[in-house]
C-alpha positions in Angstrom: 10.6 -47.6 15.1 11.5 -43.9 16.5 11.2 -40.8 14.6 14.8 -40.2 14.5 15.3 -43.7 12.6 12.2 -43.0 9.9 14.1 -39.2 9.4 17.3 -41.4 8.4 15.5 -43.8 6.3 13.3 -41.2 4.6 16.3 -38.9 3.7 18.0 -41.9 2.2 15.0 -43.1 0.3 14.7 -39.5 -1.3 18.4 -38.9 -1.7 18.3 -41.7 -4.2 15.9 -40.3 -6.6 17.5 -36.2 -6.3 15.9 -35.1 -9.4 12.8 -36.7 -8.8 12.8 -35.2 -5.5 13.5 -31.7 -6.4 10.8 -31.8 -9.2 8.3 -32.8 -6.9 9.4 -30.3 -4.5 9.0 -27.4 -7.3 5.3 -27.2 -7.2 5.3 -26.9 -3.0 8.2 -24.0 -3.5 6.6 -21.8 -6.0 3.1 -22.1 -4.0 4.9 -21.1 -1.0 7.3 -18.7 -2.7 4.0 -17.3 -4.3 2.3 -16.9 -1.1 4.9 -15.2 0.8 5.5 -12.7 -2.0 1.7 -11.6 -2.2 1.2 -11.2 1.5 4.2 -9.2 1.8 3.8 -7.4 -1.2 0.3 -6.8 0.2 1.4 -5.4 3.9 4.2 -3.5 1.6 1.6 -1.3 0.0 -0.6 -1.1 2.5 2.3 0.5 4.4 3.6 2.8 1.7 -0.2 4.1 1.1 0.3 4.8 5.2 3.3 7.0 5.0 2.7 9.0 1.9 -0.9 9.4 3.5 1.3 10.5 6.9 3.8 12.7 4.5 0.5 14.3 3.5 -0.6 15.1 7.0 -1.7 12.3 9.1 -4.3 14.4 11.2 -5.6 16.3 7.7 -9.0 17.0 6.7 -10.1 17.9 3.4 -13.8 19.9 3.1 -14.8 20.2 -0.6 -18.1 21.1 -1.8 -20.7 18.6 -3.0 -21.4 17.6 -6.7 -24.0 19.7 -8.2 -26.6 18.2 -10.2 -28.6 20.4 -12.8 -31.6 18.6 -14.8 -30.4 15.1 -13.3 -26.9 16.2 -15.0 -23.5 16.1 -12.8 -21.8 18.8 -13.3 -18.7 17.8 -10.6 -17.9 20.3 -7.9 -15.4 22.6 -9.8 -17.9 25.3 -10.2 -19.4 24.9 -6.9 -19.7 28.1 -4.8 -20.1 26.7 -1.2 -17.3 27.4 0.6 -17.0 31.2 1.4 -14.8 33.5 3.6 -16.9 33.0 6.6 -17.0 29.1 6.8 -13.0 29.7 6.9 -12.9 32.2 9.9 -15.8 30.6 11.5 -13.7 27.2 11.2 -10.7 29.0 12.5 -12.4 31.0 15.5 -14.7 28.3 16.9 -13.7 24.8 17.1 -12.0 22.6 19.6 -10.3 20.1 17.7 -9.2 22.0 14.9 -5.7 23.1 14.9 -5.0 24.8 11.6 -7.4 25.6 8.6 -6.0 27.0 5.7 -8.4 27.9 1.9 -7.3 26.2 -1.2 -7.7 28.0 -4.5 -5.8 26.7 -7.6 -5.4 28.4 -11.4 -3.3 26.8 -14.0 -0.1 29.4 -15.6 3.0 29.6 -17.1 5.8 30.3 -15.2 8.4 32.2 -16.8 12.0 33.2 -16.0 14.0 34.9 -18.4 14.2 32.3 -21.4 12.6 29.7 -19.2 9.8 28.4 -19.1 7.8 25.6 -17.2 3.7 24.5 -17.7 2.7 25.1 -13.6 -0.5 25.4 -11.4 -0.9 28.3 -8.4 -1.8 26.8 -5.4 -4.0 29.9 -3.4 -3.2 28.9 0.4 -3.3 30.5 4.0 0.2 30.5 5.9 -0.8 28.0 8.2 -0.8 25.7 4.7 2.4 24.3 5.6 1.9 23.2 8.9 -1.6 20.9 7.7 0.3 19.9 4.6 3.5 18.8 6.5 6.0 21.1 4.0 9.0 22.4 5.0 11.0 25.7 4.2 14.7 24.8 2.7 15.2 28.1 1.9 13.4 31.9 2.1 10.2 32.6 4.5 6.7 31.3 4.2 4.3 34.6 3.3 2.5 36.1 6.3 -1.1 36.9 7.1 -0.5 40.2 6.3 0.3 39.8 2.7 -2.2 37.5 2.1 -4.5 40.5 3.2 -3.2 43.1 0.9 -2.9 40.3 -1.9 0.5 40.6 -2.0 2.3 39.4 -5.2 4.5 37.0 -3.7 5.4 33.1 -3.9 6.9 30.0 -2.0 7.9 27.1 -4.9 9.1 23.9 -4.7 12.0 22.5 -6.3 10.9 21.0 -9.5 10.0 25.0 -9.9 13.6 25.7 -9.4 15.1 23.1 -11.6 13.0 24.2 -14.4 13.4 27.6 -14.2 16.4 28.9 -12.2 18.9 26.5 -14.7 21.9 27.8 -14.4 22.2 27.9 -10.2 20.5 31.2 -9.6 19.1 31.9 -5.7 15.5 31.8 -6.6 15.2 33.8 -3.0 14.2 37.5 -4.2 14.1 36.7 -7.9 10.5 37.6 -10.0 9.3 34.9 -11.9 6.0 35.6 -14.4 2.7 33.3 -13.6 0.9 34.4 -16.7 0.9 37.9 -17.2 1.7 38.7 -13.4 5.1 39.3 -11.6 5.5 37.7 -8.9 8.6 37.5 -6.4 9.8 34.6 -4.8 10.2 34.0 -1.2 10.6 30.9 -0.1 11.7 27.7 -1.2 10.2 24.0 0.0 12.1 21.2 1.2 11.7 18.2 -1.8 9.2 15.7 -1.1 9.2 13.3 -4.1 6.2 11.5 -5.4 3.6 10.4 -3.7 1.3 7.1 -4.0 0.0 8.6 -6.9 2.9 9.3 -8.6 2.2 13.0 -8.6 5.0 15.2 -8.1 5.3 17.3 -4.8 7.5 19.5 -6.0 5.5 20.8 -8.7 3.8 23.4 -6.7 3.6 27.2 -6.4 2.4 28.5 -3.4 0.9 32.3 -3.0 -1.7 34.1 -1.0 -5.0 32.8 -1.7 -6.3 36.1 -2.1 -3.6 36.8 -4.6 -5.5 33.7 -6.5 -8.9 35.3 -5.7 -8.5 38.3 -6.9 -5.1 38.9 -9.3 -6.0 35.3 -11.5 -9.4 34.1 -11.0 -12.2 36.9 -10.0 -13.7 34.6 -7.5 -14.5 35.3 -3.8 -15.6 31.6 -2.8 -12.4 28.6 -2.2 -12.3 25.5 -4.1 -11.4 23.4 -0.5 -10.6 23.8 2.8 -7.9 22.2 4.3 -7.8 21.2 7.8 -5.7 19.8 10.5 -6.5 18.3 14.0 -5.4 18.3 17.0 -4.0 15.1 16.7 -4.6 11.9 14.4 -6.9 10.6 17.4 -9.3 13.7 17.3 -9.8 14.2 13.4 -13.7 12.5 13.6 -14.0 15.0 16.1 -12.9 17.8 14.2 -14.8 16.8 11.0 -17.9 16.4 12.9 -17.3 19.9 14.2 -16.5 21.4 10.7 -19.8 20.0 9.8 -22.1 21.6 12.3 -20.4 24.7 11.4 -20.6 24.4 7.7 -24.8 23.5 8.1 -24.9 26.4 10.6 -23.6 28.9 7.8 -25.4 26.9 5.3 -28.7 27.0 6.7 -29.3 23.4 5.9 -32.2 22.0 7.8 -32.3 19.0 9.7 -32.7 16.1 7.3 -31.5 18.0 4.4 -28.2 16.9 2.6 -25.3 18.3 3.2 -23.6 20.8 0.3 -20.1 19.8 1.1 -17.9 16.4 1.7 -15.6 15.9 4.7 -13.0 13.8 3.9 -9.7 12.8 7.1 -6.7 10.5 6.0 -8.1 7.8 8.3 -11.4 7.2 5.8 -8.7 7.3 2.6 -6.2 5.4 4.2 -9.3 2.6 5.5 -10.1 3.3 1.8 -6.8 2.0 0.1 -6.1 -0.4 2.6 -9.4 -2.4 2.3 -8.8 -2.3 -1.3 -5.1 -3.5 -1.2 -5.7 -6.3 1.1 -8.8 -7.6 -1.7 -6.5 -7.6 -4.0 -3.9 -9.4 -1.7 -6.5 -12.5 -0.7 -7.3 -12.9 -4.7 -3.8 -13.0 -5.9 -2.8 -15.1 -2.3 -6.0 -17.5 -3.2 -4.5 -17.6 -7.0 -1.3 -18.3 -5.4 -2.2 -21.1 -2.7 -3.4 -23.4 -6.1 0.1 -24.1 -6.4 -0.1 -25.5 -3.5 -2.5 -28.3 -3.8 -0.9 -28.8 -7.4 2.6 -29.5 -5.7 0.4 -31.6 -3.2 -1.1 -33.9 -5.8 2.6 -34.1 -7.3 3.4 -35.5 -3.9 0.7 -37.6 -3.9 1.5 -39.1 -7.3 5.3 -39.7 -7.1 4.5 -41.5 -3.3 2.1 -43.9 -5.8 5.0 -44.5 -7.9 7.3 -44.8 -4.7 5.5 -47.7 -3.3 4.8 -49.2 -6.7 8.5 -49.2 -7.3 9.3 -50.1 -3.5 6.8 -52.8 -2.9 9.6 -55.7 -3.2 11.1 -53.7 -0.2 7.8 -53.3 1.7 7.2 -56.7 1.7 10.8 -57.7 3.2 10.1 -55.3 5.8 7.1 -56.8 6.8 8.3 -60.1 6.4 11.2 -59.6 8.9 8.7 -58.3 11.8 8.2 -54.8 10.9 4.5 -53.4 11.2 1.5 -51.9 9.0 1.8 -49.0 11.0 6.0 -48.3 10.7 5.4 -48.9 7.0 2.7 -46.3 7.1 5.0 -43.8 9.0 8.0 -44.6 6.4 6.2 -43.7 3.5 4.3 -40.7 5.4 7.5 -39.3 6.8 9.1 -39.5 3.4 6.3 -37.3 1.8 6.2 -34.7 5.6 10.0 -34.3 4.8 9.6 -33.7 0.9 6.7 -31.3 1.4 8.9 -29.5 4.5 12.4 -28.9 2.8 10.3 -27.7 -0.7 8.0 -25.4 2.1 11.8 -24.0 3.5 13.5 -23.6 -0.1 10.0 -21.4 -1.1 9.9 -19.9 2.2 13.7 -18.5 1.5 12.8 -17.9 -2.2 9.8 -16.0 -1.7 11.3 -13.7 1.0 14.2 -12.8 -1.5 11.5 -11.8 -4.4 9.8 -10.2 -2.3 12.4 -8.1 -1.0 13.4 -7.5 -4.7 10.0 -6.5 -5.6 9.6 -3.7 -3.2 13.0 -2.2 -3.4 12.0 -1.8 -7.4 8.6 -0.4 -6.7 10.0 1.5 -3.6 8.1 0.4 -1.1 9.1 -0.7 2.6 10.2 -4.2 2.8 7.7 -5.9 5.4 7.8 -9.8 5.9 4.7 -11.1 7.8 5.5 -13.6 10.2 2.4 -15.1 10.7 2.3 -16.1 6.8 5.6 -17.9 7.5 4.4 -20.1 10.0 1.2 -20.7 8.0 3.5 -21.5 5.3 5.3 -23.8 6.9 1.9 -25.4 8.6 0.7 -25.6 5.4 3.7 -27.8 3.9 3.5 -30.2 6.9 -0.6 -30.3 6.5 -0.1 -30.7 2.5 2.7 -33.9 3.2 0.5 -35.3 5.8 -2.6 -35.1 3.9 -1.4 -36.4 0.5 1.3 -38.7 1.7 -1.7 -40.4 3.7 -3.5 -42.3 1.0 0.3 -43.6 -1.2 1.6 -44.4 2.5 -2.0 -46.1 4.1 -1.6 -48.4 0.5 1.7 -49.2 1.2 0.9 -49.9 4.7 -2.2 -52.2 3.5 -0.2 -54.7 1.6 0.1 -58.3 1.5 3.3 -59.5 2.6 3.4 -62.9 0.2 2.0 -60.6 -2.8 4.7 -58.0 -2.1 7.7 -60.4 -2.0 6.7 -61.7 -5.2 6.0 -58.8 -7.0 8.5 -57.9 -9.9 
């Protein structure tokens, strides 16, 4: 018997029984369906955690100091007073791999225009803090070096700024907003960048001279980060390795001591995220894939009930000539076929959730491939391997004993 002749005998055995069919298929198309939606789900993330991370400043660098510990206590690094003035120009003046550097001081205000008001946080930056932080101007100028020398009262916000303050369609360009009790004129205005992974707004951000921060808001002289860019994405190990010889040089930290600051590129929290996302995508895949042998042992059971109810029909067959082995294939082929058009239905199924569930959570739509064609390995492997036993049992009987069965 060919395999074109068991395909046409198969498909008519299971077009008999639709229902039947279609329930046992149910079990094989959610464990598929479930499988394809995790692993894309999981490649999904994993590539929205990469472009935010990228929209952040692929080649960034972010130097904060350490925790401080008092009497075994952490106190956090808030109040920690390890980055100063000449780590940032030495930073600046004497790497290699280090393209832009910019302090980071922050202070918490209310920003004020006319009867408006909106609950806001000063970001203290260099100039070159748009070019590591990958922000763009829509409108105004980005303050220069030589305001952030003379602590110039001036600001760059970004648009939630605008909607909550300038309400009824003012320019914000050359208006004076209050940050607290200080005045202080806007300049520029960033391009909208949405929320990122974190579901922190972007947009929520005023930008001023750091010095401004230093000296106009908080009384400090030492930064709260540094912010860095490299050369390129390829180069930022190399960068952050030569930020750290410089930062133990000014340190005076002795060889063997611990360092007083933490180095951290986008390639270590993007390695971060991922590792964790893909976890989290083998667990709920593993959960997933126990569908799989559930819809198998459905096959397995309704081949049982197959032969029980076929063994009249077995028997004739093997009565007029026909052998063990083509009523093994029969019955093996019936339960490949079952197994392969419930793996397809899942297969089809799965990709439309999928695509669903990202376009909700607004992630990029990514199918794997590979988990297809596992997929649809797995169904043949899942009708072959419980299909064996029901079909090996059908194969195994006694002619005589089958034509007198009722």
């Amino acid at each position: 018997m060919n395999i074109i002749d068991l395909i046409k005998i198969a498909i008519t055995a299971l077009l008999r029984n639709k229902s039947r069919a279609f329930l046992t298929m149910l079990g094989i198309i959610i464990g598929i369906a479930s499988v394809i939606v995790m692993v894309s789900l999981g490649k999904s993330s994993t590539l929205s955690v990469r472009t935010q991370l990228s929209s952040m400043g692929s080649n960034m660098i972010m130097i904060m100091p350490s925790r401080q510990m008092r009497g075994g206590v952490n106190m956090g690094n808030s109040n920690a007073k390890s980055l100063e003035n000449k780590d940032y120009k030495s930073i600046a003046e004497n790497t290699k791999y280090v393209a832009h550097v910019s302090p980071s001081v922050s202070s918490a205000a209310q920003l004020v225009y006319g009867s408006n008001n909106h609950p806001g946080s000063l970001q203290g930056v260099a100039s070159s803090y748009l070019e590591i932080r990958k922000y763009e101007l829509e409108d105004g100028i980005m303050f220069t070096d030589d305001q952030v020398k003379k602590y110039a009262k001036v600001c760059v916000i970004g648009k939630t700024i605008v909607d909550n303050l300038f309400t009824n369609g003012e320019n914000p360009i050359g208006q004076t907003i209050r940050c607290g009790q200080v005045p202080m004129k806007v300049i520029g205005v960033l391009k909208s960048k949405g929320q990122n992974q974190m579901g922190q707004d972007q947009d929520d951000i005023v930008l001023a001279p750091y010095t401004t921060i230093q000296k106009r808001f908080l009384g400090i002289s030492h930064f709260n980060m540094l912010f860095a860019s490299a050369t390129s994405e390829e180069e930022s190990e190399m960068a952050a390795t030569e930020i750290t010889y410089i930062l133990r040089s000014n340190h005076h930290i002795k060889s063997g001591a611990e360092d007083d600051f933490d180095i951290r590129t986008q390639e270590e929290l993007l390695s971060t995220m991922s590792s964790i996302t893909q976890l989290l995508t083998i667990l709920l895949t593993a959960i997933a894939a126990i569908s799989l042998i559930v819809g198998g042992i459905g096959i397995m059971n309704i081949m049982y009930v197959t032969v029980t109810e076929r063994t009249r029909e077995i028997g004739l067959r093997m009565a007029i000539g026909a052998q063990n082995r083509d009523v093994l294939y029969q019955f093996l082929s019936e339960s490949v076929i079952l197994s392969l058009i419930g793996g397809i239905i899942g297969i089809v199924f799965g990709i439309i959730i999928a695509y669903i569930a990202t376009k909700l959570l607004n992630w990029p739509f990514v199918i794997s491939q590979s988990a297809i064609f596992i997929s649809f390995g797995v169904c043949a492997a899942t009708g072959v391997f419980f299909g064996w036993y029901p079909a090996r049992s059908a194969a195994n009987l006694d002619p005589i004993t089958a034509l007198r069965y009722e």
